[in-house]
N, C-alpha and C positions, 0 to 999 in steps of 0.2 A: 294347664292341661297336661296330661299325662299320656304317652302315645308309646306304643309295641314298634316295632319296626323290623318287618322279618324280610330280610335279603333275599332273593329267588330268583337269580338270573337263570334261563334257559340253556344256556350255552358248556354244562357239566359236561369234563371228555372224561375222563377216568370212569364213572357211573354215568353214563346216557342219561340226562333225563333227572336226573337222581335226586331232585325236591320235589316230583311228583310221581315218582316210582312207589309202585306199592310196597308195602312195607308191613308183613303181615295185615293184607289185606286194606288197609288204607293207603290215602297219599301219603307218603313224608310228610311234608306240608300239615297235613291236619296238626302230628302231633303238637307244633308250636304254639298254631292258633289256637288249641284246647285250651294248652297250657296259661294263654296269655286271657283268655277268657275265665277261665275258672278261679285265675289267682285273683279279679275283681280289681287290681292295680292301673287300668287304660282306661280312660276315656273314651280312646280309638286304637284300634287294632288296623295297620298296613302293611301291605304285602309292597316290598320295591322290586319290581319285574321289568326286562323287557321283554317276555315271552307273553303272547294271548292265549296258547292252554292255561299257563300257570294264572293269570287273572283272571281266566274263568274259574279255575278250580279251587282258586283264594276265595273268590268273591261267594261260591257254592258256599263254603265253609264257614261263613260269616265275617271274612276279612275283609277290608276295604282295599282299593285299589288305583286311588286317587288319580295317578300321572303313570305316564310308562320311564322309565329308567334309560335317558340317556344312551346310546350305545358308548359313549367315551366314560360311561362308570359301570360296562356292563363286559368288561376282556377277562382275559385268563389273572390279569397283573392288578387289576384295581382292588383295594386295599377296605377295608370296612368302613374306616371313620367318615371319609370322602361320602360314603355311598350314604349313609347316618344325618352324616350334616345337608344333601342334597335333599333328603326326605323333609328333615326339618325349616330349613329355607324355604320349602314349596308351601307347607302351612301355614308357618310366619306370614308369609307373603299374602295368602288367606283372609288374614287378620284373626287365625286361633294359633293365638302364642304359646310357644310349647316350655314348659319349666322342665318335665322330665322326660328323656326318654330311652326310654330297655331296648336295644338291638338284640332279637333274638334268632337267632341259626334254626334255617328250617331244615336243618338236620341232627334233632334233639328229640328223637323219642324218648327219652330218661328223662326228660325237664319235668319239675315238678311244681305245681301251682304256688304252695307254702316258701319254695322256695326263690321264688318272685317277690312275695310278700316281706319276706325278708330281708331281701336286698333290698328292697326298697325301705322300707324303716331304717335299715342300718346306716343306708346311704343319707337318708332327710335325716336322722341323729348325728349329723359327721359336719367337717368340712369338707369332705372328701369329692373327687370331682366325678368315679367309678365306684360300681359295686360289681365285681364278676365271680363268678364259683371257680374253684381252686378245688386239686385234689390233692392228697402227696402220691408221690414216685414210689411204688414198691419195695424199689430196689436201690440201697442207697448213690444217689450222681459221685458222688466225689471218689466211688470205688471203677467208674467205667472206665470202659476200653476201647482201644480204635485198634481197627484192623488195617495193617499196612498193606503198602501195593505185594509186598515178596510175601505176604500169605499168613506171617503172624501177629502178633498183639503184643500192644503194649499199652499201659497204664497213661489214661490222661492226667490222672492226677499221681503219680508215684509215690507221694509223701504219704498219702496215707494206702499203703502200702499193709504195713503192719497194723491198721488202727481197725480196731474191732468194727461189726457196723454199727452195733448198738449204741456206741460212742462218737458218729458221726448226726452232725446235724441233719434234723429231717429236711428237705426240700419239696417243694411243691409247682404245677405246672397248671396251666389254665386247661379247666372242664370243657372248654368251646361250647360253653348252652349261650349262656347271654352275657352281656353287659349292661347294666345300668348306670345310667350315665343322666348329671345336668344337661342340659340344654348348652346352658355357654362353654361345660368342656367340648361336647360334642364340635359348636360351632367354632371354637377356637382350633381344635382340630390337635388337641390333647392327647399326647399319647396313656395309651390304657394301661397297658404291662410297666407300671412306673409307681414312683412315690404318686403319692395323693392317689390311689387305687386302694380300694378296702376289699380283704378278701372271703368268699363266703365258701367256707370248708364242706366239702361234702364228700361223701364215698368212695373210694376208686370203684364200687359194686355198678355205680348209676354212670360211671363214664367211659365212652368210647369214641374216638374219633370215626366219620364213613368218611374215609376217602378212596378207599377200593375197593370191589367186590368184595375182598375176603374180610375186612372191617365189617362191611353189611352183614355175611354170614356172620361173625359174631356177634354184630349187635342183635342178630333175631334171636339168636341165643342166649343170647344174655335175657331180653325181653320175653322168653320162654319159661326160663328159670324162674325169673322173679316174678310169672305170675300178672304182669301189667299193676304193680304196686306201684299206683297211681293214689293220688289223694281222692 
C-alpha cells in the first residue's frame, strides 16, 4: 500500500493557524491533498493532526484522518521522520502494510501532481531509501558572507574570493514539498538529507518556504504570477 502523509499540527505561532489559513481563497491544506490526489500515486491520503478544525477540514477535502497525533509528536521541536513513522506504525498495526510513503507539507501550494509521479518511479527504479525535490541556490553558497557582531562582513568561504561564479559548483537545497520515502527507511528512522536520498530537480520559480507572513505574501505572489500552473 501506498500512503500520503500530510503533517497539520494545530499549534503554528509565527502564522496562527497557518495549515488552514486561507490561502487565496482556500485552506492551505487543500493544496496538498489536491496534489496527492490527482498525482493518482496513494492508496490513502492522511492528514496527522492533533487539532479537530484541521480534521474536519482534512476530512471536508477528501483526506482521512485515522488517529489524532500524540501531543508528544505535536511541539514546536518534534522533527518530521518521528511524526512519518507514528502514522505508519498506526496502519501496520491495522493490518494494511505500508511499502511506500510520501510525507507531504501542508504548506505546498507549488506541489505538482507529475511531480509525485515522478518521485515515485524514480524512487521504485533506485535502491534509494528517499525521493525529495531539490532546487538550486541562486546565488552561488561558496561566495556568502556573515555579518559580524561590529557591523561588517566577511567571507565564509575566502578562498574563493577571486573565483569567478560561473566556475563555482552549483549547490542545491531542499524544495520543502515532500518526501518519498520506503516504508522501512521511514521506520528505521533514516535520515533524509543524506546519501541514499535521490534528488528531484525542480524550479527555484515553484519554491518558497511559509514561515512568516512575509514568505505568505510572496507565496500569493508568486501564485499570482504563474497563473495556478497546475497540471
Amino acid at each position: 500500500m501506498n500512503v500520503a502523509i500530510i503533517p497539520a499540527r494545530g499549534g503554528s505561532k509565527r502564522i496562527p493557524r497557518k495549515n488552514i489559513k486561507l490561502f487565496k481563497g482556500r485552506p492551505m491544506l487543500a493544496y496538498s491533498i489536491e496534489a496527492a490526489q490527482r498525482s493518482e500515486c496513494f492508496d490513502r491520503i492522511i492528514v496527522s493532526t492533533d487539532d479537530e478544525e484541521i480534521s474536519q477540514i482534512a476530512t471536508s477535502l477528501g483526506a482521512e484522518v485515522p488517529f489524532v497525533r500524540p501531543s508528544s509528536l505535536s511541539d514546536d521541536h518534534t522533527a518530521t521522520v518521528p511524526v512519518i513513522k507514528h502514522a505508519i506504525d498506526f496502519l501496520n498495526a491495522t493490518g494494511k502494510s505500508v511499502d511506500y510513503a510520501c510525507c507531504i507539507y501542508a504548506t505546498a501550494p507549488f506541489i505538482q501532481p507529475e511531480d509525485l509521479r515522478l518521485a515515485f518511479e524514480k524512487l521504485k527504479n533506485s535502491d534509494g531509501a528517499y525521493c525529495l525535490t531539490v532546487t538550486r541556490f541562486s546565488y552561488p553558497i561558496q561566495r556568502s558572507l556573515r555579518v559580524m557582531d561590529s557591523g561588517s562582513i566577511e567571507m565564509l568561504y575566502p578562498d574563493n574570493y577571486a573565483t569567478r561564479s560561473q566556475d563555482l559548483e552549483e549547490s542545491y537545497h531542499d524544495a520543502g514539498q515532500f518526501y518519498f520515502g520506503r516504508s522501512r527507511a521511514w521506520l528505521e528512522q533514516k535520515p533524509i538529507l543524506a546519501n541514499g536520498s535521490l534528488p528531484l530537480v525542480i524550479p527555484e520559480s515553484r519554491v518558497q518556504d511559509i514561515d512568516t507572513l512575509e514568505d505568505w505574501r510572496q507565496a500569493e505572489i508568486m501564485y499570482q504570477v504563474m497563473g495556478n500552473q497546475v497540471e
